[in-house]
C-alpha positions as CSV (number, residue, x, y, z in Angstrom):
1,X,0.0,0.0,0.0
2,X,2.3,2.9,-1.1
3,X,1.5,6.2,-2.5
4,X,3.1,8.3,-4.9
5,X,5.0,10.2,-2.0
6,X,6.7,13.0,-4.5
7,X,9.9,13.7,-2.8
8,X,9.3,11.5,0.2
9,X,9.1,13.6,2.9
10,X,5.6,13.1,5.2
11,X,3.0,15.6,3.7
12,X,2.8,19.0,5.8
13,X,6.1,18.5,7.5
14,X,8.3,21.0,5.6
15,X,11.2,18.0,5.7
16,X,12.8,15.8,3.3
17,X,13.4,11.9,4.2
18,X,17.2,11.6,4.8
19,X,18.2,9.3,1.7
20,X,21.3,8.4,3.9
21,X,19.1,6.8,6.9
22,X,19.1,3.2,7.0
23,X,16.3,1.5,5.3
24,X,16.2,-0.8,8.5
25,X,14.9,2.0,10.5
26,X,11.5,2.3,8.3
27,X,11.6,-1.2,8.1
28,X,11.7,-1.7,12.4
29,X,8.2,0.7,12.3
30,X,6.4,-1.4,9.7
31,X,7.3,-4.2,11.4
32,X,5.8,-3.2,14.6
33,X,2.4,-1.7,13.3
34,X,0.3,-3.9,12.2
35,X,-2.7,-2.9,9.5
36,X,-5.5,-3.1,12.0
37,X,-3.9,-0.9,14.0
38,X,-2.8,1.2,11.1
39,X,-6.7,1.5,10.3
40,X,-7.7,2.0,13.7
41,X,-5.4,5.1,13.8
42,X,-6.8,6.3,10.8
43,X,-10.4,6.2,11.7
44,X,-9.4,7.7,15.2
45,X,-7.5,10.3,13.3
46,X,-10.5,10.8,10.9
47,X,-12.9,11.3,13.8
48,X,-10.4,14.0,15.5
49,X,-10.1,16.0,12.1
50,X,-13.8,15.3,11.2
51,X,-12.7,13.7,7.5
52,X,-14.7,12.3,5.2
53,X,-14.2,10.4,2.1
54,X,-16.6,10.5,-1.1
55,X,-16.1,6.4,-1.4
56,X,-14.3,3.6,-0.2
57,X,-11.6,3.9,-3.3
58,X,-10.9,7.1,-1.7
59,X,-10.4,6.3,1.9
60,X,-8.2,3.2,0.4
61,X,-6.3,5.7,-0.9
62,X,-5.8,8.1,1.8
63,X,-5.4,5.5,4.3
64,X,-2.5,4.3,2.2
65,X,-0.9,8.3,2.1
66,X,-1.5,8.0,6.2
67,X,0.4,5.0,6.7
68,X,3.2,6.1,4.8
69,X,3.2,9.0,6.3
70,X,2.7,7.3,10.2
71,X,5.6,4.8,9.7
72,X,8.1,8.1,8.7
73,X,6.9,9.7,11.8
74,X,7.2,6.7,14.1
75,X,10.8,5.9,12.2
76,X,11.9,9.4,12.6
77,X,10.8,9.5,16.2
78,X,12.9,6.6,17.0
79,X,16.2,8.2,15.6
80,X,17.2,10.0,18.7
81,X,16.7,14.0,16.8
82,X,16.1,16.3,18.9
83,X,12.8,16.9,18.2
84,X,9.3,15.1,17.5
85,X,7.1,14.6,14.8
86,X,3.2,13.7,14.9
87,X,0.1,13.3,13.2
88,X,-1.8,16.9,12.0
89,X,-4.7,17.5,9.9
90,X,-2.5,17.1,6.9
91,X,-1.5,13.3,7.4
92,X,-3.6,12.4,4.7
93,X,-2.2,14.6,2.2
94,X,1.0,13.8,0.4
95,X,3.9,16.3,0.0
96,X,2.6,17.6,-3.6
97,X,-1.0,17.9,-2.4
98,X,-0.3,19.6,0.6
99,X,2.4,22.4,-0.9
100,X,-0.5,22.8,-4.1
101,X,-3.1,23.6,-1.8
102,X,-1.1,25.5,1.2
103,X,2.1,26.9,0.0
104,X,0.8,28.7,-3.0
105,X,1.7,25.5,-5.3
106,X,5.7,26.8,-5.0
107,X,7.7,23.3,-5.1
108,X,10.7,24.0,-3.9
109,X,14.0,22.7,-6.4
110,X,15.3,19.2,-4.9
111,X,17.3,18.9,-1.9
112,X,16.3,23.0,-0.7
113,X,14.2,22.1,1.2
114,X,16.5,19.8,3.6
115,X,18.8,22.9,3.4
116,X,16.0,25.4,4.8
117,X,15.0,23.1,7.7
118,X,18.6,23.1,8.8
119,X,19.1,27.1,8.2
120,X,21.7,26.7,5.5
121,X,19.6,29.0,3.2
122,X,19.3,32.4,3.9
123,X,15.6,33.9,3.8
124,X,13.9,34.8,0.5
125,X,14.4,38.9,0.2
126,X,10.8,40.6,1.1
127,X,8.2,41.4,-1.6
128,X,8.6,44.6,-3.5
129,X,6.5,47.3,-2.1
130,X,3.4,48.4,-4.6
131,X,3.8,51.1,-6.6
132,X,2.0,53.7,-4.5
133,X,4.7,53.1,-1.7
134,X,7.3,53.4,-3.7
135,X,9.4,56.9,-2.7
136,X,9.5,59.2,-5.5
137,X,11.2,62.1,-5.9
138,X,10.0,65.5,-6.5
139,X,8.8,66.4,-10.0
């Protein structure tokens, strides 16, 4: 039950999956969830959020997008960072969908976005002012 996942990282989180972390560690979280209790998250988490899905194709789907992104949180929770991650209103939503409908649709070129969440990039310069606050000089 995988999802197109886009550039990997859990939808909403504003991180990329480290490609360098061991595949055993994502492997260790799916091993210890099992689908029942997988679904029975979702429909707790579905409840919380008050989601609804038009079909049963649909919440397949979605349910599919939740796991994936579950097992990154529980896998990333496990690796000792210094901070947490956990479930939002967005965990249904991958990556793509989530920056198309709350970022603006602005994708972000591959591998920025790891370098923004650790401060490597410096802050995008501020929006021009409109014309009417532009200073003019004297004519």
């Amino acid at each position: 039950m995988s999802s197109d996942r886009g550039d990997g990282a859990p939808a909403g989180s504003g991180y990329q999956r480290d490609a360098s972390a061991p595949a055993a560690v994502a492997a260790a979280a799916a091993t210890e969830l099992t689908d029942e209790e997988v679904a029975e998250r979702h429909r707790a988490w579905m409840a919380e959020h008050g989601r609804q899905y038009k079909d049963e194709a649909e919440r397949d789907r979605r349910l599919a997008i939740f796991k994936d992104n579950l097992l990154y949180i529980e896998a990333h929770n496990r690796g000792g960072h210094s901070y947490t991650l956990g479930l939002n209103q967005f965990a249904d939503l991958t990556n793509e969908e989530f920056r198309s409908g709350y970022c603006g649709g602005i994708l972000m070129p591959e591998g920025e976005e790891e370098q923004e969440a650790l401060g490597d990039v410096p802050p995008p310069p501020p929006p021009p002012l409109p014309p009417q606050a532009v200073a003019r000089p004297d004519v």
